[in-house]
C-alpha positions, 0 to 999 in steps of 0.5 A: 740403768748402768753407770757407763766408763765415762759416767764413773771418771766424772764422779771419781773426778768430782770426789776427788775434788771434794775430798781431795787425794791425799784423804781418798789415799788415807780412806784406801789404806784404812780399809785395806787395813781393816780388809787384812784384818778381817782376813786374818782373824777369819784365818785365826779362827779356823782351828785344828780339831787336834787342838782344840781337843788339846786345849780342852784337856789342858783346861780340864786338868788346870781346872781339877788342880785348881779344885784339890787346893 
């Protein structure tokens, strides 16, 4: 059983009573926040493999260094 156009105006009205607009406004752009986040560090962890490659290598070399003092 489906919520019709008119079922949803009524509960979207009765939640912004119980809440009033400004809180549902400040719920909005947390989770827009929280949503652009997400987006971003998804977007961040997808690395080049000629990076990572790179990294490893720098690492490698940081790290025999490290070992000859």
């Amino acid at each position: 059983m489906g919520f019709g156009w008119q079922e949803l105006l009524i509960i979207l009205v009765i939640v912004a009573l119980i809440f009033g607009t400004k809180k549902l406004r400040n719920i909005g752009s947390d989770v827009g926040g929280a949503i652009k986040g997400f987006k971003d560090s998804v977007s961040t962890d997808s690395v080049d493999p000629e990076e990572t490659e790179s990294t490893e290598k720098s690492e490698e070399h940081a790290e025999s260094s490290d070992q000859k003092d």
